[in-house]
Structures are given as structure tokens and as C-alpha cells.
Biopython code that builds the backbone (N, CA, C, O; Angstrom):
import numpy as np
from Bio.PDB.StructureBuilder import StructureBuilder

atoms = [
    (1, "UNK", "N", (-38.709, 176.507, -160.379)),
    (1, "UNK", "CA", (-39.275, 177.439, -161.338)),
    (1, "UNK", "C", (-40.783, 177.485, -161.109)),
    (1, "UNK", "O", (-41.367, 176.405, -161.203)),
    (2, "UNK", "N", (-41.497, 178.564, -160.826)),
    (2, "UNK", "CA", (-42.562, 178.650, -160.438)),
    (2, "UNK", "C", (-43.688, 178.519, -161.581)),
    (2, "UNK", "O", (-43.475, 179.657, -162.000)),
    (3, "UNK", "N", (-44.500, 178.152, -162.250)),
    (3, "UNK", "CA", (-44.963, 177.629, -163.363)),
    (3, "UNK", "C", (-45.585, 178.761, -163.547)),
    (3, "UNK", "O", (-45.329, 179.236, -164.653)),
    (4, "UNK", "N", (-46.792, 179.820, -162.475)),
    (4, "UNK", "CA", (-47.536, 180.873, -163.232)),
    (4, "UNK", "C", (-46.772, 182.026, -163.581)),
    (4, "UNK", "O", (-47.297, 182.961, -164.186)),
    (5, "UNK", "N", (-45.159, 182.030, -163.129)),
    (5, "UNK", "CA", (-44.410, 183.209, -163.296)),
    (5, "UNK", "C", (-43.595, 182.907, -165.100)),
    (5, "UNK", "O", (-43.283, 183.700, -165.988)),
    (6, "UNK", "N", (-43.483, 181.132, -164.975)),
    (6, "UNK", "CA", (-42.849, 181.231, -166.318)),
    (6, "UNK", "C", (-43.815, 181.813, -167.123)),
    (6, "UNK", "O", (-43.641, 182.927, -167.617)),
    (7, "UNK", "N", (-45.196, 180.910, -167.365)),
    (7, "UNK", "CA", (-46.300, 181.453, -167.772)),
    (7, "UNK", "C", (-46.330, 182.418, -168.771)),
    (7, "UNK", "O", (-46.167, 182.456, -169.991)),
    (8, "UNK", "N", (-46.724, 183.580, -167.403)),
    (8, "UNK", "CA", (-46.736, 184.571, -167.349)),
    (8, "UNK", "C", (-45.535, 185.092, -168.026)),
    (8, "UNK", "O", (-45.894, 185.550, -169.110)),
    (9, "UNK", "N", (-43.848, 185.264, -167.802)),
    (9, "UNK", "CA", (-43.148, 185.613, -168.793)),
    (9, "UNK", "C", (-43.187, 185.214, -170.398)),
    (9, "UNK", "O", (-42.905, 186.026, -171.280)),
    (10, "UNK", "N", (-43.558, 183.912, -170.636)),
    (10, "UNK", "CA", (-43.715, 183.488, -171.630)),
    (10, "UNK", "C", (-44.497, 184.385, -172.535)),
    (10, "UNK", "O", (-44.156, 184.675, -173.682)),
    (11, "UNK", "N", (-45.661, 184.835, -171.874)),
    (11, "UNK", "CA", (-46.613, 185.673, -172.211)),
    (11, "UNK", "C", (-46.187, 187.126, -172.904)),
    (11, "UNK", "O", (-46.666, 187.723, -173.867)),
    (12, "UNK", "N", (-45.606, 187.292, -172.431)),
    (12, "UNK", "CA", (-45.415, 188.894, -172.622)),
    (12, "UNK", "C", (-44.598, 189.080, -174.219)),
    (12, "UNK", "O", (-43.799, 188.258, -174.668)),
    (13, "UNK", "N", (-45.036, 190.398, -174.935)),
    (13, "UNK", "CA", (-44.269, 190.735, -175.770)),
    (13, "UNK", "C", (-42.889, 190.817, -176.016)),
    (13, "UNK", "O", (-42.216, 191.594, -175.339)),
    (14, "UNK", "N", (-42.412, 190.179, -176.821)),
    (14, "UNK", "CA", (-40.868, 190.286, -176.859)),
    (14, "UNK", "C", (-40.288, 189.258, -176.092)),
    (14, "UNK", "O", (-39.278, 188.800, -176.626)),
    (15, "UNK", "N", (-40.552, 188.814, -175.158)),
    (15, "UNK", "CA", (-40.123, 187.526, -174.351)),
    (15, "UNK", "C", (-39.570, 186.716, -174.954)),
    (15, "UNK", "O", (-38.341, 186.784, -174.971)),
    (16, "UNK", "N", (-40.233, 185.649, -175.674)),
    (16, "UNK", "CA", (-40.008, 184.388, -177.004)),
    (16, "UNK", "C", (-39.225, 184.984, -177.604)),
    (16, "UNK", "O", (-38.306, 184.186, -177.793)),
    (17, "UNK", "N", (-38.864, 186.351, -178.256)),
    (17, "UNK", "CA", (-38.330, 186.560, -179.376)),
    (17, "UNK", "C", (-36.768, 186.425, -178.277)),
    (17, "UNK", "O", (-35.917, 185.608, -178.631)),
    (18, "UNK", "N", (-36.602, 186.994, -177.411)),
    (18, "UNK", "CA", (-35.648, 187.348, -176.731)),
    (18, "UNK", "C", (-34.817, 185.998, -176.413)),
    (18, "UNK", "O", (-33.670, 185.674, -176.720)),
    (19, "UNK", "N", (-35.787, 185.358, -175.711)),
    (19, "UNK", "CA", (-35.362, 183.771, -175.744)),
    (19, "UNK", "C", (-34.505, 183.249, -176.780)),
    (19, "UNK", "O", (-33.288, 183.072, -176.809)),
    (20, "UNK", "N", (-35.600, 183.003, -177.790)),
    (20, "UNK", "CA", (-35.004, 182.275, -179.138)),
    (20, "UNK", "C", (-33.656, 182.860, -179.151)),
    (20, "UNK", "O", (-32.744, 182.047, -179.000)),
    (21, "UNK", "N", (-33.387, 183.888, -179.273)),
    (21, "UNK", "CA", (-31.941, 184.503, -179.510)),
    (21, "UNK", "C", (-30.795, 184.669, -178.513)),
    (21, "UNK", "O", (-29.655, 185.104, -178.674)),
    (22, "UNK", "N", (-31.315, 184.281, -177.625)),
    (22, "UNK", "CA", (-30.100, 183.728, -176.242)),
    (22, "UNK", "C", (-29.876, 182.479, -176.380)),
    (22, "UNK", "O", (-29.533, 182.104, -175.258)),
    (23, "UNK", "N", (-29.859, 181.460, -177.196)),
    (23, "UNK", "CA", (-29.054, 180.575, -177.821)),
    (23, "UNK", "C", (-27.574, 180.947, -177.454)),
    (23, "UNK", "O", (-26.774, 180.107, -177.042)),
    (24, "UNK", "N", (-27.282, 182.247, -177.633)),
    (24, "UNK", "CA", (-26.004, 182.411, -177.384)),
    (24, "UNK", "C", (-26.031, 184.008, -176.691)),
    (24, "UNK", "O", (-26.940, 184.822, -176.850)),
    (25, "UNK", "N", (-25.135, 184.153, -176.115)),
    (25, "UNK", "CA", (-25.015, 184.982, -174.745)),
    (25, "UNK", "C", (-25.364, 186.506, -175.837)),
    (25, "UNK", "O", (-25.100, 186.549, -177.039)),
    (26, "UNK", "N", (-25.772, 187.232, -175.322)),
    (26, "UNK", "CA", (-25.975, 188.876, -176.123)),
    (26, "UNK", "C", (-26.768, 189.719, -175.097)),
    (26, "UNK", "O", (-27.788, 189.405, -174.483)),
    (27, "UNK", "N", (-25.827, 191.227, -175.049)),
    (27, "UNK", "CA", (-26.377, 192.139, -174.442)),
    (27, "UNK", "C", (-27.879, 192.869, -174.411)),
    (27, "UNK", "O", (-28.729, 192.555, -175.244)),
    (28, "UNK", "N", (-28.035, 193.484, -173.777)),
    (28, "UNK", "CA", (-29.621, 194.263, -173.743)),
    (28, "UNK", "C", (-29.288, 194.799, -175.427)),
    (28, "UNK", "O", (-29.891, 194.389, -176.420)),
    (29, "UNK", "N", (-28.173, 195.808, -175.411)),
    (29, "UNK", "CA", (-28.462, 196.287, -176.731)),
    (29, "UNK", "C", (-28.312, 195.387, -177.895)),
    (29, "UNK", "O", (-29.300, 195.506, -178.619)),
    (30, "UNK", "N", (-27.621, 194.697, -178.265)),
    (30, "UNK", "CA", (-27.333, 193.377, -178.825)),
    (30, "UNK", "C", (-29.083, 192.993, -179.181)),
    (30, "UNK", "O", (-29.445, 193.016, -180.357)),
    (31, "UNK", "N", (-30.088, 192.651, -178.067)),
    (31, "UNK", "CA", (-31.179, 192.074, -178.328)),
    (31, "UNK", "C", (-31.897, 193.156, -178.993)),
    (31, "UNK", "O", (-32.687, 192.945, -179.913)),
    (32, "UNK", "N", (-31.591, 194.460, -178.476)),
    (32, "UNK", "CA", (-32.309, 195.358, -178.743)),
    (32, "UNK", "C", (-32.273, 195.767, -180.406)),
    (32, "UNK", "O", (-33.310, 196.052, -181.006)),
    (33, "UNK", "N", (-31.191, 195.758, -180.935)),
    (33, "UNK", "CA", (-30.717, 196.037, -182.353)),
    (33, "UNK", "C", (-30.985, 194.791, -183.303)),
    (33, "UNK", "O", (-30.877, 194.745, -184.528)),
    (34, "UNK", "N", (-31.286, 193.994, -182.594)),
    (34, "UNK", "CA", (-31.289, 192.354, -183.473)),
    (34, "UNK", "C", (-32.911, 191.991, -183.605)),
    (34, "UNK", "O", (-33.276, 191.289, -184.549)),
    (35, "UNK", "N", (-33.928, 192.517, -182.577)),
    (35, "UNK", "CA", (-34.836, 192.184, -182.327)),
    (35, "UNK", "C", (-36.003, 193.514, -182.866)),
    (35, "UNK", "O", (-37.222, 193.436, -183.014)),
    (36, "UNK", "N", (-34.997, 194.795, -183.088)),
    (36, "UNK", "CA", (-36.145, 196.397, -182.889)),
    (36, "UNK", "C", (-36.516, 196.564, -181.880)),
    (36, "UNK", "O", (-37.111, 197.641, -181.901)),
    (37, "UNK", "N", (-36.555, 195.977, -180.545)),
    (37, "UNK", "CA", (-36.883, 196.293, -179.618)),
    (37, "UNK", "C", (-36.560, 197.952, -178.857)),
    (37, "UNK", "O", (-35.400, 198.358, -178.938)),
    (38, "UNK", "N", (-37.494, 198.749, -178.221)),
    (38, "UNK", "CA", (-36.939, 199.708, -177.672)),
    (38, "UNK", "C", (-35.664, 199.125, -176.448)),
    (38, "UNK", "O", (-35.644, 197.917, -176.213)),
    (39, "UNK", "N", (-34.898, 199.826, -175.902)),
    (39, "UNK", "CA", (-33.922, 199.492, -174.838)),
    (39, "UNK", "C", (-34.189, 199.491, -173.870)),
    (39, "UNK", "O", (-33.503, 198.779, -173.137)),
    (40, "UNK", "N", (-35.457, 200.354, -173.179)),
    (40, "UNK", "CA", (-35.597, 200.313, -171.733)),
    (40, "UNK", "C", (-36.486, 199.521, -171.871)),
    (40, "UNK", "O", (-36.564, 198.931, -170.793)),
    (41, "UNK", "N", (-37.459, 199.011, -172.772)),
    (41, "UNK", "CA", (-38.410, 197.946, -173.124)),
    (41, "UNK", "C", (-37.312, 196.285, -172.720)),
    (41, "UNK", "O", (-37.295, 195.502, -171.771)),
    (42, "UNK", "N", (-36.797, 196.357, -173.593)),
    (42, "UNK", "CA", (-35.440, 194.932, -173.110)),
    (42, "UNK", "C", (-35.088, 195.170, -171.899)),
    (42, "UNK", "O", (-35.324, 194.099, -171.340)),
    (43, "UNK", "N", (-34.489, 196.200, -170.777)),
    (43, "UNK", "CA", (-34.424, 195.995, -170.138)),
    (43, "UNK", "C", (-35.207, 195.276, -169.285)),
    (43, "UNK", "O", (-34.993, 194.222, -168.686)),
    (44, "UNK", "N", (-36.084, 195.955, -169.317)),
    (44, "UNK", "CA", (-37.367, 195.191, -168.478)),
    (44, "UNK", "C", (-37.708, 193.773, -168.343)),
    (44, "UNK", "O", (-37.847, 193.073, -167.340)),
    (45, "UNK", "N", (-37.833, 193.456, -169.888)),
    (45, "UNK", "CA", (-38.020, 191.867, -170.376)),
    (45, "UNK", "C", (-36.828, 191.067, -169.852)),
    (45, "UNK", "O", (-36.986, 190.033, -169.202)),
    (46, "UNK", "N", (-35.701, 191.545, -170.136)),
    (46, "UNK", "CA", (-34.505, 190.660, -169.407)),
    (46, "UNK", "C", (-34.692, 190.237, -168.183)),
    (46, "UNK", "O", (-34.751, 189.059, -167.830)),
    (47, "UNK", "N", (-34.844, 191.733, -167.129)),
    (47, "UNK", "CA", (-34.976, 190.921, -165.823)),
    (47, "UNK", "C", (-36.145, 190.290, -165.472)),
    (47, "UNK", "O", (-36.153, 189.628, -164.434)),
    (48, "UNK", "N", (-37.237, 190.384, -166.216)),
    (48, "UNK", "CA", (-38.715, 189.602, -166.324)),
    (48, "UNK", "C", (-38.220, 188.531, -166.511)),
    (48, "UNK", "O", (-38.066, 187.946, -165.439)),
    (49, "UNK", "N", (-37.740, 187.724, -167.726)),
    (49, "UNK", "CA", (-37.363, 186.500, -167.870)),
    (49, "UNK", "C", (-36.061, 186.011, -166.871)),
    (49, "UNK", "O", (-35.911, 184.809, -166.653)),
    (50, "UNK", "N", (-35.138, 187.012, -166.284)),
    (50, "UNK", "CA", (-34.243, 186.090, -164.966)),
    (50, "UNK", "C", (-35.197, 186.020, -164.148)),
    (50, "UNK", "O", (-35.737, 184.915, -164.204)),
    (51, "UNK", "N", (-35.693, 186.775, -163.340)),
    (51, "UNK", "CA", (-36.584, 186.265, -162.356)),
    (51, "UNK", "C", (-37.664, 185.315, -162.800)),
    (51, "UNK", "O", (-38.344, 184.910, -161.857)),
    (52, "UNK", "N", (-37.996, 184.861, -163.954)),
    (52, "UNK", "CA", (-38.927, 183.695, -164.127)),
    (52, "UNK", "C", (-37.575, 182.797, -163.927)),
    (52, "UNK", "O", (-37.745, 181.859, -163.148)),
    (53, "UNK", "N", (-36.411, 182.895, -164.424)),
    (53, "UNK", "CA", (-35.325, 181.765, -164.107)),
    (53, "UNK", "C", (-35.480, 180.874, -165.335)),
    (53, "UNK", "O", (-35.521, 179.644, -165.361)),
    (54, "UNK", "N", (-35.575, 181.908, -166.546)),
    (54, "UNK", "CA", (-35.341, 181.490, -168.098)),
    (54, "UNK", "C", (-34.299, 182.210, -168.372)),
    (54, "UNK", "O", (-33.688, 181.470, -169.143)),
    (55, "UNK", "N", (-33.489, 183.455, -168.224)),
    (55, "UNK", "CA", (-32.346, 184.146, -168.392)),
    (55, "UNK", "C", (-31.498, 184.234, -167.653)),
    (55, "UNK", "O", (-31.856, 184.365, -166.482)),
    (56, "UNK", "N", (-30.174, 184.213, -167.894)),
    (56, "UNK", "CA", (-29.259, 184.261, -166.904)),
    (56, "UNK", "C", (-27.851, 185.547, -167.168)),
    (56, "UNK", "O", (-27.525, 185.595, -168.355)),
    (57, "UNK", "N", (-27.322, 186.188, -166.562)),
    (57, "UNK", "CA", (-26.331, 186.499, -166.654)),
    (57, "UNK", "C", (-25.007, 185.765, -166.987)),
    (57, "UNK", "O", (-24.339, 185.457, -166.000)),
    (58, "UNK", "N", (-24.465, 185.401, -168.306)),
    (58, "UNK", "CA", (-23.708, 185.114, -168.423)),
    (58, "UNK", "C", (-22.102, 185.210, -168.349)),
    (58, "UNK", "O", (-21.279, 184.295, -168.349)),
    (59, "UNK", "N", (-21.917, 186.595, -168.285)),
    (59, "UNK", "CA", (-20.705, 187.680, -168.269)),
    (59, "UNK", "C", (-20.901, 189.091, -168.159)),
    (59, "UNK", "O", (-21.848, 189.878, -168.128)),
    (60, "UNK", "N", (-19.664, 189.117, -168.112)),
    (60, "UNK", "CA", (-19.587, 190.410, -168.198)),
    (60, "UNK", "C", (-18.323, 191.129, -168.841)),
    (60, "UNK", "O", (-17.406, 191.464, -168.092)),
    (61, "UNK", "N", (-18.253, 191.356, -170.091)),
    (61, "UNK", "CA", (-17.427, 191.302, -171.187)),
    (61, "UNK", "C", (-17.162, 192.780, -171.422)),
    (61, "UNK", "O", (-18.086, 193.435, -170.940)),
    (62, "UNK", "N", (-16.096, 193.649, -172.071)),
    (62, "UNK", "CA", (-15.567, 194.840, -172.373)),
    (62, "UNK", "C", (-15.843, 195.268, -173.226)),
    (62, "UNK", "O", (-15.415, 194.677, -174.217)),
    (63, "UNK", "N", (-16.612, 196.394, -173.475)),
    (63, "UNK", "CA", (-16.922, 196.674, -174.587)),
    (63, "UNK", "C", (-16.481, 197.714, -175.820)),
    (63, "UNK", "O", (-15.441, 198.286, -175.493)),
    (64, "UNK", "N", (-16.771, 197.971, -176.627)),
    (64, "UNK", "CA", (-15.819, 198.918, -177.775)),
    (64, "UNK", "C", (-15.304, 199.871, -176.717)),
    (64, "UNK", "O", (-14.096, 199.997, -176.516)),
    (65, "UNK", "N", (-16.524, 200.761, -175.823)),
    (65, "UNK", "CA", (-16.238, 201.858, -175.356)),
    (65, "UNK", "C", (-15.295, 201.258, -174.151)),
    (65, "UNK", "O", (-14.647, 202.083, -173.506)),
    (66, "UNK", "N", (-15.201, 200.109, -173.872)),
    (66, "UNK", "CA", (-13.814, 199.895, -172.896)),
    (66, "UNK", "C", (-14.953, 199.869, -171.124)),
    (66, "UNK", "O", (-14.448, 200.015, -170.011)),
    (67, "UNK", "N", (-15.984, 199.719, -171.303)),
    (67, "UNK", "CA", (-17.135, 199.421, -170.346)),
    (67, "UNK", "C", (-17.097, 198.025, -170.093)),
    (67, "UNK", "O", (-16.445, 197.261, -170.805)),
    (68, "UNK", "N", (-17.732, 197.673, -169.161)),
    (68, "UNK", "CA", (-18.630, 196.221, -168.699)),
    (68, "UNK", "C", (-19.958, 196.199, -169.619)),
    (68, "UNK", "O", (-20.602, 197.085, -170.181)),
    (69, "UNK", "N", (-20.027, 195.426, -169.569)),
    (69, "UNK", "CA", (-21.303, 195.544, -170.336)),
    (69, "UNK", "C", (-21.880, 193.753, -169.905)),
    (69, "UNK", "O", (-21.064, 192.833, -169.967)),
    (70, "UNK", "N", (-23.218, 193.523, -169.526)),
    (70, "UNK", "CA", (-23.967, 192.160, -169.267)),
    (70, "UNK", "C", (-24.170, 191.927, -170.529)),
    (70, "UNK", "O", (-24.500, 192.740, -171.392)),
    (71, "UNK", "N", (-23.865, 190.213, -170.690)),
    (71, "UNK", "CA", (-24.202, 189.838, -171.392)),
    (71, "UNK", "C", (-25.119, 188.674, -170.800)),
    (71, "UNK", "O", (-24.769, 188.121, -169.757)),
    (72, "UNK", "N", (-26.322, 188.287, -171.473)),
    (72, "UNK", "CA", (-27.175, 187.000, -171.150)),
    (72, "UNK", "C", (-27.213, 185.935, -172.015)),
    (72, "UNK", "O", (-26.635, 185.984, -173.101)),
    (73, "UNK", "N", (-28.048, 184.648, -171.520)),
    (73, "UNK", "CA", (-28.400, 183.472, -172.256)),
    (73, "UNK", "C", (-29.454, 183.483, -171.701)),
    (73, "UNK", "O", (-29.936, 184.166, -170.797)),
    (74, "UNK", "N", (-30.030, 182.100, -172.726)),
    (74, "UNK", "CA", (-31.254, 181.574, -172.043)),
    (74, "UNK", "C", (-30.671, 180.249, -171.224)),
    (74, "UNK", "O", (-29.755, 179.602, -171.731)),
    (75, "UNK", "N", (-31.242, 179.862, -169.918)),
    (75, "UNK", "CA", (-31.361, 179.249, -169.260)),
    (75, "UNK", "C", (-31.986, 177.564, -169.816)),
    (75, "UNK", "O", (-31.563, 176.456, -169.484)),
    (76, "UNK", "N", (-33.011, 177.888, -170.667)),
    (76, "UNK", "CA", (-33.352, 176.514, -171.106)),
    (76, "UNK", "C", (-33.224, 176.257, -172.443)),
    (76, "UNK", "O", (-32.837, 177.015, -173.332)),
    (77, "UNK", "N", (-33.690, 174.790, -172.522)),
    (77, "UNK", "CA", (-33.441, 174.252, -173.757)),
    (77, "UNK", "C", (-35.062, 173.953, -174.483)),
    (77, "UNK", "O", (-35.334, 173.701, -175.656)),
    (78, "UNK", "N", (-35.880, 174.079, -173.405)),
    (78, "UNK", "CA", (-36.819, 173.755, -173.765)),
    (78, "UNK", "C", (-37.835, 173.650, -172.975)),
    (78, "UNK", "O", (-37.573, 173.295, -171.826)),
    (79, "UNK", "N", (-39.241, 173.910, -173.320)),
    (79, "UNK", "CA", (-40.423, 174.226, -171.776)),
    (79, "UNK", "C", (-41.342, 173.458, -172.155)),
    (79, "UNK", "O", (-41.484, 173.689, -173.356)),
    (80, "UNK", "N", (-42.242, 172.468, -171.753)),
    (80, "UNK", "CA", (-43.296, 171.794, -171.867)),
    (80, "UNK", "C", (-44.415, 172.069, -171.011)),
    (80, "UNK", "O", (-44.216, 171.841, -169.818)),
    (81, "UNK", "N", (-46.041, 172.698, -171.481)),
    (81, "UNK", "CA", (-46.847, 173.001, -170.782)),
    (81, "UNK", "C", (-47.702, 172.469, -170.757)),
    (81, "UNK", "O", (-48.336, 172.500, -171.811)),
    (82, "UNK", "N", (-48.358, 171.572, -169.504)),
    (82, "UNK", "CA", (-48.928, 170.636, -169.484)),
    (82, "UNK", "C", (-50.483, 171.069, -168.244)),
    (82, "UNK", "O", (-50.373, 171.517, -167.103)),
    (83, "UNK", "N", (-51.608, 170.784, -168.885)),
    (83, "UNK", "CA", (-52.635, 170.907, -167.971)),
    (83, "UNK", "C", (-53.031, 169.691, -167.420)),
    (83, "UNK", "O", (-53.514, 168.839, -168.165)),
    (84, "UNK", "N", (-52.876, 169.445, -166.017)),
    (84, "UNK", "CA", (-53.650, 168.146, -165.423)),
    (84, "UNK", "C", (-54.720, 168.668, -164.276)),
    (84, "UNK", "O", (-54.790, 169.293, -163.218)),
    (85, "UNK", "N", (-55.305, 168.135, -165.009)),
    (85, "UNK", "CA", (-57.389, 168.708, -164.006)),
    (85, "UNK", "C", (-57.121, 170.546, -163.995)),
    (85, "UNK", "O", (-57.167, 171.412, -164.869)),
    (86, "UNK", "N", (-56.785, 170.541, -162.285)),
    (86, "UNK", "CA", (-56.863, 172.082, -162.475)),
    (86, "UNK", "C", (-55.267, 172.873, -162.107)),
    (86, "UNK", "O", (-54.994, 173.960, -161.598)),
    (87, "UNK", "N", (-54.518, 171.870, -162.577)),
    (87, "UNK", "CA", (-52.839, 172.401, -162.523)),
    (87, "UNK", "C", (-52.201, 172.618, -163.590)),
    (87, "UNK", "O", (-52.396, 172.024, -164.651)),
    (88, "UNK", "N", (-51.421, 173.453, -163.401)),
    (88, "UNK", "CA", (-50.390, 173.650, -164.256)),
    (88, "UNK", "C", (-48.974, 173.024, -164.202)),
    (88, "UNK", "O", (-48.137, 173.229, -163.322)),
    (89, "UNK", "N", (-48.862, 172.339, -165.131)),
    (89, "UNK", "CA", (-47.409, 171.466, -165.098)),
    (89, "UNK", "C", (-46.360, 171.669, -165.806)),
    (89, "UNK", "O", (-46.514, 171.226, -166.944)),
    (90, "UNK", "N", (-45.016, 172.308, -165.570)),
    (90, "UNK", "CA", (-43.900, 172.940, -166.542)),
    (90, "UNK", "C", (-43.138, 170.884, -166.669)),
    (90, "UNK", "O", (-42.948, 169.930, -165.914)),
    (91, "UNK", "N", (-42.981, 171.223, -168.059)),
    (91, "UNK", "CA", (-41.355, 170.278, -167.631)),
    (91, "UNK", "C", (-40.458, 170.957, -168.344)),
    (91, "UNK", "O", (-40.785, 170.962, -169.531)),
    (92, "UNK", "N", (-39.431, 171.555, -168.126)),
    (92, "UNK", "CA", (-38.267, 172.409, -168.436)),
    (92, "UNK", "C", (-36.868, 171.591, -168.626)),
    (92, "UNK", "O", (-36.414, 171.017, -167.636)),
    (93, "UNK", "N", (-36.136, 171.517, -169.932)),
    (93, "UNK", "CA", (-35.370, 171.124, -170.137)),
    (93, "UNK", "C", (-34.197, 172.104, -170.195)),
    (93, "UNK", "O", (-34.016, 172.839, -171.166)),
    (94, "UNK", "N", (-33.289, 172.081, -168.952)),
    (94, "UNK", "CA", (-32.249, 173.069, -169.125)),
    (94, "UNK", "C", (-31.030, 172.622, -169.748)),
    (94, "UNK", "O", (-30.684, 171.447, -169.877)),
    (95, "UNK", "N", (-30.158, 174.054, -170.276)),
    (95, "UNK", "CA", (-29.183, 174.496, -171.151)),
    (95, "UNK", "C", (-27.962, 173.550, -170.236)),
    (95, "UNK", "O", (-27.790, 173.738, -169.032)),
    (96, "UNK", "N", (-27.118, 172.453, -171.097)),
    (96, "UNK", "CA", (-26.214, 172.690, -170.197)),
    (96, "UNK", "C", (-25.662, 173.593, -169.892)),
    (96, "UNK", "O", (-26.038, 174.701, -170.275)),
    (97, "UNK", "N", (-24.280, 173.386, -168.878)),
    (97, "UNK", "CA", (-23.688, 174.919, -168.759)),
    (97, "UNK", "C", (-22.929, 175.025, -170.295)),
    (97, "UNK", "O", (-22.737, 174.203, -171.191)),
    (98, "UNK", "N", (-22.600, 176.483, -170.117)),
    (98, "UNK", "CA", (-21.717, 176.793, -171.392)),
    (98, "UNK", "C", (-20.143, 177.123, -170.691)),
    (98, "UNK", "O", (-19.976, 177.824, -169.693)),
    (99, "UNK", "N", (-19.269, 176.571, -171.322)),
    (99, "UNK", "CA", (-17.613, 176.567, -171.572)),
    (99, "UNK", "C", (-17.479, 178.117, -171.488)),
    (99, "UNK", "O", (-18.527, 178.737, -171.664)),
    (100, "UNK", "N", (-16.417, 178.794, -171.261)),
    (100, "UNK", "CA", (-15.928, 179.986, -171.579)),
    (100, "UNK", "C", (-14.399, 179.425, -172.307)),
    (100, "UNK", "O", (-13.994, 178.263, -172.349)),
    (101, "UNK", "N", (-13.944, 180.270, -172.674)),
    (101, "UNK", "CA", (-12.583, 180.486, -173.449)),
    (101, "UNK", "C", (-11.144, 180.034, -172.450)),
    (101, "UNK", "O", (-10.051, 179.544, -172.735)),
    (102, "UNK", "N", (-11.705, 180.422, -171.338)),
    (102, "UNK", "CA", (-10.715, 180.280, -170.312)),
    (102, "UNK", "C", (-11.124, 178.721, -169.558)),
    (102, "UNK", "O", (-10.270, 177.976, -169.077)),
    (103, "UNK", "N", (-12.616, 178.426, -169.578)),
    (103, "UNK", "CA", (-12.396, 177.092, -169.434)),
    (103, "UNK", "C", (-11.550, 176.002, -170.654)),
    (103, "UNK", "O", (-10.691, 175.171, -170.361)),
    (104, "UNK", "N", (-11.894, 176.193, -171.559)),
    (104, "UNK", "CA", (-10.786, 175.701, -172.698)),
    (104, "UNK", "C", (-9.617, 175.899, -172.230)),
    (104, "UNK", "O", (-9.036, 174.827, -172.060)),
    (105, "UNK", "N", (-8.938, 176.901, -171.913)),
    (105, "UNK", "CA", (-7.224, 176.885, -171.423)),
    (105, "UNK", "C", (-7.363, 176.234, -170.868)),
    (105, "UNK", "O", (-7.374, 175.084, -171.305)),
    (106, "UNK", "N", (-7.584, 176.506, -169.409)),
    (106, "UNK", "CA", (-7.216, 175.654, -168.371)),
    (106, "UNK", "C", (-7.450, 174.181, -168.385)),
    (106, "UNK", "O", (-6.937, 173.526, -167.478)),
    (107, "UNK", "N", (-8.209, 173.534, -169.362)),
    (107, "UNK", "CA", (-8.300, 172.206, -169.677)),
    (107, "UNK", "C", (-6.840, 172.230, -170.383)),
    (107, "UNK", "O", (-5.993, 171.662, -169.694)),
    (108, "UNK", "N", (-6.463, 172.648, -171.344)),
    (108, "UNK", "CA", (-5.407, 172.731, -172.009)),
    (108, "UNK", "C", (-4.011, 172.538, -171.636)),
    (108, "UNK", "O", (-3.116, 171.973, -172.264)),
    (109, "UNK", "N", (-3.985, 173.190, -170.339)),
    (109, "UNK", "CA", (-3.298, 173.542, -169.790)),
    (109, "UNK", "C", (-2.754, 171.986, -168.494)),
    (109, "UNK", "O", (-1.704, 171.416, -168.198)),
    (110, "UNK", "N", (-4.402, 171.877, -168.048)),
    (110, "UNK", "CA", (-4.490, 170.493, -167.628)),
    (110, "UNK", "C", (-3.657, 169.479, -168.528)),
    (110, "UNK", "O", (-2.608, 168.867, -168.328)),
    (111, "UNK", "N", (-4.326, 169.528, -169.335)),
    (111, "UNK", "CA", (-3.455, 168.269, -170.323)),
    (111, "UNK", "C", (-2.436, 168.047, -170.537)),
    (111, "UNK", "O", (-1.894, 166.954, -170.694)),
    (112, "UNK", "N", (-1.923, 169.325, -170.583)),
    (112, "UNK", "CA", (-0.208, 169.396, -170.785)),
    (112, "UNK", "C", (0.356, 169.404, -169.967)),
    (112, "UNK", "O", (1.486, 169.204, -170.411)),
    (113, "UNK", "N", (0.474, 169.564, -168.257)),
    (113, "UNK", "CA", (0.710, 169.000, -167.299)),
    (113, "UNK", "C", (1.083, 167.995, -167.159)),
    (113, "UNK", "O", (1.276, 167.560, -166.024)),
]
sb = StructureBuilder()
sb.init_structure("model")
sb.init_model(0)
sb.init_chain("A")
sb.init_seg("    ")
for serial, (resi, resn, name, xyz) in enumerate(atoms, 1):
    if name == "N":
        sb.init_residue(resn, " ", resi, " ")
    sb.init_atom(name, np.array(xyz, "f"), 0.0, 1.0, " ", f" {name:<3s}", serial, name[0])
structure = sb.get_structure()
């Protein structure tokens, strides 16, 4: 993770808010309706924060209209920003992974085997 790119995403409007709320996986519009954000505004910020390698694509789930639709998370659990002399120092605590529904079966399924 490159420290002036997290930074730098960190920075930007809407970023943090976006974060905080990928706690759990939610679409562009999802953030967009939860947050006021404009939509092509979230777009943007989304792939701003994957390429810092704080967001991730989590799925890709069906939606009312019977579409794909991306859904994201956040990547971490937590960012620590640290200045030593003239560096910048991240320590980043990442998300474990997250379970899907179908990992549950197939454990299930394991078991009962």
C-alpha cells in the first residue's frame, strides 16, 4: 500500500464517509443514497479508494431489476499515520476475509459428510 496514495485518498471528500460504511459490502448506489452523495461523484471515489487498496470488490449480486450490480467493502480495519523525520509511515490493519453464504454451506455440508 503506497502511503502518499492512501494519504491522499484519505483526503478527499466523501472518502471516510464511504469507508466507515463498507463495514459491510454496499453498492455505488447503496453509498450514494445512504451517504447524499452524487453517483458519478461515488463512482469516482470507489475506484479512488480500490486503487489506494482500501476498497475492494466484494460481489457481484442480482439486483431488483434482475442486473449485476458491484457490490464493495472496505479493505481495512484500521490505518495508523505515523511521521518519522521526513517519512511517512502507514500501519494498516486489515479486514479479515469475509464468509459468503455459500461458504457457510459448504462448511455445512463438510460436516455432514
Amino acid at each position: 500500500m503506497d502511503p502518499d496514495q492512501t494519504l491522499a485518498a484519505l483526503g478527499n471528500d466523501y472518502n471516510p464517509d464511504i469507508l466507515r460504511s463498507a463495514y459491510q459490502p454496499h453498492s455505488a448506489q447503496e453509498f450514494s443514497d445512504m451517504l447524499d452523495i452524487p453517483i458519478a461523484t461515488c463512482y469516482r471515489r470507489i475506484e479512488e479508494l480500490s486503487e489506494a487498496g482500501l476498497l475492494t470488490l466484494h460481489d457481484r449480486v442480482l439486483s431488483d431489476e434482475h442486473r449485476r450490480t458491484n457490490v464493495y467493502r472496505r479493505e481495512v480495519d484500521e490505518i495508523n499515520v505515523r511521521f518519522d523525520d521526513d517519512e511517512l509511515v502507514l500501519n494498516v490493519t486489515e479486514r479479515p476475509e469475509v464468509k459468503t453464504k455459500l461458504d457457510d454451506v459448504w462448511r455445512r455440508i463438510a460436516q455432514d459428510s
